[in-house]
LOTORBA-665088 format. One record per residue: residue in three letters; residue number from 0; y, x, z of N, C-alpha, C in turn. Coordinates in nm, 2 decimals. Atoms other than C-alpha are relative to their C-alpha. Layout:
// LOTORBA-665088
('ALA'; NUM; (Y; X; Z); (Y; X; Z); (Y; X; Z))
...
END
This chain:
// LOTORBA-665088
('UNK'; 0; (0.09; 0.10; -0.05); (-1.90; -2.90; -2.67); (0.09; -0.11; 0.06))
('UNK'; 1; (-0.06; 0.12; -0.09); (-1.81; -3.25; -2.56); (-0.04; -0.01; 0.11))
('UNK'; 2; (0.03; -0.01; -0.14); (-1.78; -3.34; -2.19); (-0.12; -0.12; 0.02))
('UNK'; 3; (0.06; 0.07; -0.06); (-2.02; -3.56; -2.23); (-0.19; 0.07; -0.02))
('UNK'; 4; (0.08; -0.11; 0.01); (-2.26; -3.28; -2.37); (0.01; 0.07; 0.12))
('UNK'; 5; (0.02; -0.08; -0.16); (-2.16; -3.10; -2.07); (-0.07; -0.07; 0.13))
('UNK'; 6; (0.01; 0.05; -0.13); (-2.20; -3.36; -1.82); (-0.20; 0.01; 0.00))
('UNK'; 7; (0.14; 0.04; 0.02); (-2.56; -3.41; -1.98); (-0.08; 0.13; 0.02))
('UNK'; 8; (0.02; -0.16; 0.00); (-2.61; -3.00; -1.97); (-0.01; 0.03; 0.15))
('UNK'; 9; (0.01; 0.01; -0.20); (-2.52; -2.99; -1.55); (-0.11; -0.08; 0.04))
('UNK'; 10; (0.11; 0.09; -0.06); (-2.71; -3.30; -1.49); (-0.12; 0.05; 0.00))
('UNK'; 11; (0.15; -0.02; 0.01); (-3.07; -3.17; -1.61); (-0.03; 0.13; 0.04))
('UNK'; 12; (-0.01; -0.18; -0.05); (-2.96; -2.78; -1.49); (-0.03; -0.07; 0.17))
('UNK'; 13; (0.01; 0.07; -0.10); (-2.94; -3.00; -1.14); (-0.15; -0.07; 0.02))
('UNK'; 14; (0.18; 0.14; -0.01); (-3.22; -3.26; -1.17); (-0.10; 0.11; 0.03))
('UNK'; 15; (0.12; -0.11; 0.01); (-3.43; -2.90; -1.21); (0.02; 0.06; 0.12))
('UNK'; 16; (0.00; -0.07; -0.08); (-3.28; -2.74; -0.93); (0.02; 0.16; -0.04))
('UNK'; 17; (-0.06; -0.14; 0.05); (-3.15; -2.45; -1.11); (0.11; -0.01; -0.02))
('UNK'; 18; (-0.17; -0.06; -0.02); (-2.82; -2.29; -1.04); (0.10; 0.09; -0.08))
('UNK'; 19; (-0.10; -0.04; 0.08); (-2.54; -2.17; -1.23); (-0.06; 0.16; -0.03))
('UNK'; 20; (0.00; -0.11; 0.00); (-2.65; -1.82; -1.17); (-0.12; 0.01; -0.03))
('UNK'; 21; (0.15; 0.00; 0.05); (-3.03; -1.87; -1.24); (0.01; -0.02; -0.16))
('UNK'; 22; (0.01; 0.02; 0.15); (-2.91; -2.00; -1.57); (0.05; 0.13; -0.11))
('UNK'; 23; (-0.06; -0.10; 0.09); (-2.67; -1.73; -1.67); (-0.11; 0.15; -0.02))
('UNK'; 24; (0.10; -0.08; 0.02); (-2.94; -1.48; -1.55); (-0.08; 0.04; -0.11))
('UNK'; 25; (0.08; 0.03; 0.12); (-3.19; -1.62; -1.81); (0.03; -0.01; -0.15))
('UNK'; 26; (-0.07; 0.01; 0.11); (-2.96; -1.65; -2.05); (0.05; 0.16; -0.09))
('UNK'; 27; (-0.09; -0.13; 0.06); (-2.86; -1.26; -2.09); (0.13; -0.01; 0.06))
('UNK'; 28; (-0.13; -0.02; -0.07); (-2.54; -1.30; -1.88); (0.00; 0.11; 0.11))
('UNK'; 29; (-0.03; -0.09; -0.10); (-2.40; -1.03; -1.62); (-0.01; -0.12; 0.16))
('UNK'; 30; (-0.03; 0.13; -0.15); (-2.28; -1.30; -1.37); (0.02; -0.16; -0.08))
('UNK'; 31; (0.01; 0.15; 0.06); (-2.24; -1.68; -1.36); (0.13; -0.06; -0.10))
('UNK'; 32; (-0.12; -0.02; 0.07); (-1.88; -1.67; -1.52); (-0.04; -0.07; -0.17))
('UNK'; 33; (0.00; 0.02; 0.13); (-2.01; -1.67; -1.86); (-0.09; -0.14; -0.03))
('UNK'; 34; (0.06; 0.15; -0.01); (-2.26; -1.97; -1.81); (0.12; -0.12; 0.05))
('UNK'; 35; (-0.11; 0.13; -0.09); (-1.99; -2.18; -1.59); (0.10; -0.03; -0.15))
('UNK'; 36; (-0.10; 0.08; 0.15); (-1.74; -2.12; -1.94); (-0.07; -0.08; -0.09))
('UNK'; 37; (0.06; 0.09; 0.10); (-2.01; -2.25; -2.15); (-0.05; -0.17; 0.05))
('UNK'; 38; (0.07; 0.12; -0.08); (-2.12; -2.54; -1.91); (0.13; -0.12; 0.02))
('UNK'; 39; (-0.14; 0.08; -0.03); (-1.77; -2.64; -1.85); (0.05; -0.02; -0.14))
('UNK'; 40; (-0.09; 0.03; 0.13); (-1.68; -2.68; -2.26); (0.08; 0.13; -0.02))
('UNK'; 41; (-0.16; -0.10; 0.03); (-1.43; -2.38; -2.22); (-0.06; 0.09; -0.14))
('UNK'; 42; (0.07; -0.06; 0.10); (-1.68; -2.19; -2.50); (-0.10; -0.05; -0.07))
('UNK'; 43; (0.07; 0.08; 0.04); (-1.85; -2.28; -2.76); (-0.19; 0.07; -0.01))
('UNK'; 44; (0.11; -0.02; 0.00); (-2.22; -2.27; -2.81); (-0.11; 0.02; -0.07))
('UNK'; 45; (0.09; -0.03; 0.12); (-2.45; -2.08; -3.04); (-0.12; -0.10; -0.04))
('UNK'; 46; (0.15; 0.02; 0.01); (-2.78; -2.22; -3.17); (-0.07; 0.03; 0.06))
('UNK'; 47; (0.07; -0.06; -0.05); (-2.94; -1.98; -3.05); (-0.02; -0.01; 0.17))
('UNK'; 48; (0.02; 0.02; -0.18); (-2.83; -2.04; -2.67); (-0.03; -0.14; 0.00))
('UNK'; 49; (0.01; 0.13; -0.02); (-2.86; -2.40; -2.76); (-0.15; 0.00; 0.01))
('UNK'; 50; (0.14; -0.01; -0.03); (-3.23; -2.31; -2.79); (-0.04; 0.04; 0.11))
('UNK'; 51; (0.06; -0.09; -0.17); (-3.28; -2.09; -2.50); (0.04; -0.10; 0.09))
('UNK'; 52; (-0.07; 0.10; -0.06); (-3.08; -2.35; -2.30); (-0.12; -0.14; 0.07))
('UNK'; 53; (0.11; 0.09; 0.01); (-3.34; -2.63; -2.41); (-0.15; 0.05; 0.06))
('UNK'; 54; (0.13; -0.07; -0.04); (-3.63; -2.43; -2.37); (0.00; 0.11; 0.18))
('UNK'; 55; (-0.04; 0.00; -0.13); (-3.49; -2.35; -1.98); (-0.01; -0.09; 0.07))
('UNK'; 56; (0.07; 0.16; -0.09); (-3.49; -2.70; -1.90); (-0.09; -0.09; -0.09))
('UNK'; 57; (0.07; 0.05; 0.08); (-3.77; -2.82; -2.09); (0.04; -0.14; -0.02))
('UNK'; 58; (-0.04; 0.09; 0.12); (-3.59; -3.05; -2.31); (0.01; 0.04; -0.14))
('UNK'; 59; (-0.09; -0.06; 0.13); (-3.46; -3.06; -2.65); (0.14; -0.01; 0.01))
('UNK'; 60; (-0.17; 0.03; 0.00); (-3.16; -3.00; -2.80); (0.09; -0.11; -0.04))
('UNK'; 61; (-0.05; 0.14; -0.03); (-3.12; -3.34; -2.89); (0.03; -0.11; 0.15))
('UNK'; 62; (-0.01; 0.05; -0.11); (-3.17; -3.45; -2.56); (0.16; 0.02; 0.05))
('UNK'; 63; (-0.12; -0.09; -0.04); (-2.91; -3.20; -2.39); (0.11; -0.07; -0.04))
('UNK'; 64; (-0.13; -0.04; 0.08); (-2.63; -3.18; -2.67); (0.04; -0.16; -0.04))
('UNK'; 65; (-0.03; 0.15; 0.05); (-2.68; -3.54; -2.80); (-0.01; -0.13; 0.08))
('UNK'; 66; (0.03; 0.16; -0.09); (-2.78; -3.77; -2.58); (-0.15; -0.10; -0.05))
('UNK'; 67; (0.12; 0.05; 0.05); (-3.11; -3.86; -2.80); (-0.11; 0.01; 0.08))
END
């Protein structure tokens, strides 16, 4: 993921008031670790989370990932 996919991924996890660890929670994570790698670019990012992701902060995944 590009940082500017990321920046756009924090921003709307923020604007919502949901926290790194609310996310990973929702996501099927143990702890926030594995959300913060994917939030931060360090990992890449299935479809499938790119869906759950979207459908967390009711956007799309154009919105999110592309900037559309």
């Amino acid at each position: 993921m590009d940082v500017v996919s990321t920046k756009r991924l924090k921003k709307k996890r923020v604007e919502l008031g949901i926290s790194q660890e609310e996310m990973a929670k929702k996501l099927g994570y143990n702890g926030k670790s594995g959300y913060s790698m994917l939030e931060n670019g360090h990992v890449s990012i299935s479809l499938d989370k790119a869906k759950a992701i979207a459908n967390i902060l009711n956007s799309s995944i154009e919105e999110i990932f592309f900037g559309k």
